[in-house]
C-alpha positions as CSV (number, residue, x, y, z in Angstrom):
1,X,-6.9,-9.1,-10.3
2,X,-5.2,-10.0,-13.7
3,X,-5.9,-6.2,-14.5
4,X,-3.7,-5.1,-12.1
5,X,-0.6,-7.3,-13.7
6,X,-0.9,-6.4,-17.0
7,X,-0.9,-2.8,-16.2
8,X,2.6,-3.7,-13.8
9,X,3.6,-5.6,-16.6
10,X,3.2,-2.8,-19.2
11,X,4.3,-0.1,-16.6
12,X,7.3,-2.5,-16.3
13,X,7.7,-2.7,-19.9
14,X,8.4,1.2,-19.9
15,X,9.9,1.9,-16.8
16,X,13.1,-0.7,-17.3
17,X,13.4,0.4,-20.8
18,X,13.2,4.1,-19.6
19,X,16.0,3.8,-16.7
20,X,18.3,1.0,-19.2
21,X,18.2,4.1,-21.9
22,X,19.4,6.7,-19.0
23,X,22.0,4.7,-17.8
24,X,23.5,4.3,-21.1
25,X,23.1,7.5,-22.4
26,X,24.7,8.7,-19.2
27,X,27.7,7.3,-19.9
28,X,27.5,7.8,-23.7
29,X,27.2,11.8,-23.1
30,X,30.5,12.3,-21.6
31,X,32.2,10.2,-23.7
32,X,30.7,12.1,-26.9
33,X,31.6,15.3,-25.7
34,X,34.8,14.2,-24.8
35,X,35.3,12.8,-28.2
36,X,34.2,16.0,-29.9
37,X,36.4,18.3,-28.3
38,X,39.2,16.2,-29.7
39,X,38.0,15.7,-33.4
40,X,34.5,17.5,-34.6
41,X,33.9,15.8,-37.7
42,X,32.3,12.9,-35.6
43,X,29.4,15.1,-34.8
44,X,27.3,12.7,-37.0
45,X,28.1,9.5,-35.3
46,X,28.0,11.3,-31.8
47,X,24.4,12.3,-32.8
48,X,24.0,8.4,-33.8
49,X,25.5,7.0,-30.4
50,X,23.2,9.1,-28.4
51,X,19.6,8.4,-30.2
52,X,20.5,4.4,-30.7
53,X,18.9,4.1,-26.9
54,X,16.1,6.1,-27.6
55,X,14.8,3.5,-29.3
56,X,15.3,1.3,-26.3
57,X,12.2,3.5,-25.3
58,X,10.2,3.3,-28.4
59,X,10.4,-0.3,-28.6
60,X,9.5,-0.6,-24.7
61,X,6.4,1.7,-25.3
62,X,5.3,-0.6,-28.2
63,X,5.7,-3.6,-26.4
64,X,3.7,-1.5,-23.4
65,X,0.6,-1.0,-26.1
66,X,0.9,-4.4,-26.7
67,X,0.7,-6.1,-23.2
68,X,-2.3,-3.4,-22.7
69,X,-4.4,-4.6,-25.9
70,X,-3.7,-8.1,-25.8
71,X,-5.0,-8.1,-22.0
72,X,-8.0,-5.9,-22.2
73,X,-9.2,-7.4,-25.6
């Protein structure tokens, strides 16, 4: 039985990190291209804006390997 929660809880730990990073880079997108129709030159910071919740993502995958090896091992 505690198998089955620590697979929710790492499926958990991806799947809110995955929807929290859509969400914000849904409303990021727009305002990016928005912004760089007005002035280009932000190209690099739009690039920045848009891969800061990525990481969101990366971290929630970690934290997924980590729930999974802590509770099998």
């Amino acid at each position: 039985m505690d198998l089955i929660w620590i697979v929710f809880a790492a499926a958990a730990a991806v799947a809110v990190t995955g929807l929290a990073t859509a969400w914000a880079q849904g409303r990021i997108g727009p305002a990016v291209a928005a912004s760089l129709a007005e002035k280009p030159e932000l190209a690099t910071t739009a690039i920045i804006l848009v891969a800061i919740p990525e990481t969101m993502v990366i971290l929630g995958f970690v934290v997924a390997v980590m729930i999974l090896l802590r509770g099998v091992g």
